[in-house]
N, C-alpha and C positions, 0 to 999 in steps of 0.2 A: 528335259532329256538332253544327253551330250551328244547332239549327232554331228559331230564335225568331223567326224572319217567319213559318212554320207552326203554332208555337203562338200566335199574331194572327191569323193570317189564314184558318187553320180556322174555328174559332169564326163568325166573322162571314161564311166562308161557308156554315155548318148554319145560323146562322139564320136567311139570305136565305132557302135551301132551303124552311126550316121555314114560312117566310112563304108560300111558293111552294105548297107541299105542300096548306099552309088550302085554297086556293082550286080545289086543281088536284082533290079529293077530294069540294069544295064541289058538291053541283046547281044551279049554275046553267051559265047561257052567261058563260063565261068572256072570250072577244074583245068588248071594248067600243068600241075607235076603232080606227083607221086610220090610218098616219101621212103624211106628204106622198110616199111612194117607193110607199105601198100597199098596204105590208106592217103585220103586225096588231098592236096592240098590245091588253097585257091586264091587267087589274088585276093580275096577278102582277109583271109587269113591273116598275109602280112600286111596289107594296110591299117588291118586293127590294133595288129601287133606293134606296130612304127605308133598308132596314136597312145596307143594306151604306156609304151616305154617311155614315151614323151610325157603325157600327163605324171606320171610316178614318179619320173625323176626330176622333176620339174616342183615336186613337193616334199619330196623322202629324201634318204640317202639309203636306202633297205637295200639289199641288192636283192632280184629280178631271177627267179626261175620261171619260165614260160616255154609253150611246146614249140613258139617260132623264134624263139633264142640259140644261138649256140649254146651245148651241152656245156654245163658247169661241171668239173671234174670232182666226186667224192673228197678225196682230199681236201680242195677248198670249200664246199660245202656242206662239210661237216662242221664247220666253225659258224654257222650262221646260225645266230640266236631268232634272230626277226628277221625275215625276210616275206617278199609278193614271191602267190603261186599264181599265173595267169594261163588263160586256155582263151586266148584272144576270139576266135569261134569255134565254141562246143556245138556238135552236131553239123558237121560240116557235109554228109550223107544228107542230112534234112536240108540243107542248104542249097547241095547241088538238086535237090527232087522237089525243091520250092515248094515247102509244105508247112515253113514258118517258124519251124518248132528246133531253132538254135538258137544259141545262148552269149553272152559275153561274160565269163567268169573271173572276178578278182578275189585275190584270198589272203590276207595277212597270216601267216603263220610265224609263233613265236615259242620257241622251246618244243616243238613237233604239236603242237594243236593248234588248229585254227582258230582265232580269238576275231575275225572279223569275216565276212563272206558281202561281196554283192553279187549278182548276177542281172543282166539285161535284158528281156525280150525284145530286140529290136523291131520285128515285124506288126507288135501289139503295144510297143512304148512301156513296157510295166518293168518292175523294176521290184527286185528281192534283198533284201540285206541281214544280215546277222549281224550281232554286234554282243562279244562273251558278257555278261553281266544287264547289258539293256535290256537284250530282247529280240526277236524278228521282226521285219516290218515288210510290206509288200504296197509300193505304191501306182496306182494306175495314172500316165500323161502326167496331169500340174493337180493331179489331186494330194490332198494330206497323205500322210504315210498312217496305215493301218497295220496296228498290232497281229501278226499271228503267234497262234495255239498250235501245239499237235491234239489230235484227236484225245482223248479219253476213254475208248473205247475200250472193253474188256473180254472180247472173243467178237465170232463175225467179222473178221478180216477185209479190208479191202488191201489190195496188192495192186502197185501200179510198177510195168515194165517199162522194157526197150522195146522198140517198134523194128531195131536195126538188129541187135543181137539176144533176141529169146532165146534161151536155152532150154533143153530137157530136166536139167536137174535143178535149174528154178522151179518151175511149173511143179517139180516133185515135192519141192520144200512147201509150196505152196498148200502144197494135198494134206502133206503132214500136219502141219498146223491148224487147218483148217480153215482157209482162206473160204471166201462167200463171192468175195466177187475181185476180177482182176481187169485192168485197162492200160494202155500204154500210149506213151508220151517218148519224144524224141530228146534228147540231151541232156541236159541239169535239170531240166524241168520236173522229172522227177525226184528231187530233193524238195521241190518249191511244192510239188505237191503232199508228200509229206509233212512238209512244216505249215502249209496250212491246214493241215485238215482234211483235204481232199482224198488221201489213202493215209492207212496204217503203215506201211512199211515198203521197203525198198530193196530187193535181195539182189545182188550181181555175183553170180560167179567166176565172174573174170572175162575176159582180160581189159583192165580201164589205168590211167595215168595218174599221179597225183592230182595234175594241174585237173581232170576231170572230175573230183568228185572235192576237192578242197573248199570252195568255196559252199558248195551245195553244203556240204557236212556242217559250214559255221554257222547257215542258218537253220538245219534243221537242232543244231547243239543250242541255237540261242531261245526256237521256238519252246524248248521242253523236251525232245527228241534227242536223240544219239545213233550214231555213226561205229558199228562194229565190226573188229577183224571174223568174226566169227558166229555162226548163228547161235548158242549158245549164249552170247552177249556178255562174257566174260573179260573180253579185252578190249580196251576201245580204240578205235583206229586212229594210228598218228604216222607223220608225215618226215621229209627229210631222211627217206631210207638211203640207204647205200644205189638197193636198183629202184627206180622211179616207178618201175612196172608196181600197180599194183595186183594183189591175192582177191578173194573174195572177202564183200566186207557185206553188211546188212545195215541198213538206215532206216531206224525203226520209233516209231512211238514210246513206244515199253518194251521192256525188258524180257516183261511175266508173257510171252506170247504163244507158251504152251504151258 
């Protein structure tokens, strides 16, 4: 197997992790500002940011969309064929309520699809990757890297959310279809539980960032799964828009889900 973007791209995401881990272990108050949407940011944030700008550039010449980078203006980011989407800490809310369940998300997108995803559990050391044409892989500490599957399931739903923003007309989508059982999980984590198996599908109605569901989506696309603008499953969700804000998308096993 060619995993030489997981041997790059691990590394440099243990040691955003590792940077993360300093502060999250550290006594103090961790949330220091606020950003213009309201939501929190924390000195983990840009630490992780600073290591991971450093690893990537330090290997690539891609240029760098990230949520702790200065805004790249449309104009010049339209021209970018391959570029990194990073979300230096996903789940920054789980971060400050110390409950474990945030993320370190890197994401190769090339021509608006993610063609690579890893993501990090720092607090569990595990470690998630997509990679277009290999496959998913999910590896625990210095263990081997283990192949995931999405489910195969053909009705009896499980649906796994957000613990931070449940909505009403998820839970409604949910009814529709006919979901059996539902659980929730804090950050990218549920992408990772999608692509392995762990739930059927993934519904958000908004409101989430590229840099948040990018990487999650390359490995639920590498597991056998896809990432949709739409529950209907007709369009599939791509990246490098004009507004970064994303719509509602669905991250789903199958297709066939009604």
């Amino acid at each position: 197997m060619n995993n030489e973007l997981i041997d790059i791209i691990g590394p440099i995401l243990k040691d955003a992790g590792e940077k993360i881990m300093e502060i999250y272990n550290a006594d103090e108050n961790i949330a220091v500002d606020h950003k213009d949407d309201n939501s929190p940011l924390t000195l983990a944030d840009l630490a992780s940011n600073k290591e991971i700008v450093s690893g990537l550039e330090s290997s690539f010449d891609y240029p760098i969309v990230s949520e702790e980078l200065e805004s790249i203006s449309f104009e010049e980011r339209k021209e970018f064929k391959k570029f990194w989407c990073v979300d230096p800490l996903d789940g920054t809310k789980e971060f400050i309520n110390r409950n474990g369940e945030f993320t370190v998300n890197i994401a190769l997108i090339e021509n608006g699809v993610p063609t690579f995803g890893g993501i990090y559990v720092p607090v569990k050391d595990v470690f998630y990757f997509g990679i277009h044409g290999l496959g998913a892989f999910k590896k625990e500490g210095e263990d081997e890297l283990k192949e995931l599957k999405v489910n195969t399931n053909k009705g009896d739903w499980i649906a796994v959310g957000s613990k931070s923003h449940a909505k009403p007309e998820e839970q409604a989508y949910y009814e529709e279809i006919g979901v059996k059982e539902t659980f929730s999980v804090g950050s990218s984590l549920k992408f990772c539980m999608v692509a392995e198996g762990s739930a059927d599908l993934y519904y958000r109605s908004g409101p989430t960032m590229e840099w948040d569901i990018a990487a999650g989506h390359a490995i639920v696309r590498a597991a056998g799964g896809e990432v949709y603008k739409n529950t209907d499953c007709t369009e599939v969700f791509t990246y490098n828009k004009e507004n970064l804000l994303n719509g509602p998308f669905l991250a789903t096993s199958t297709s066939k889900l009604k």
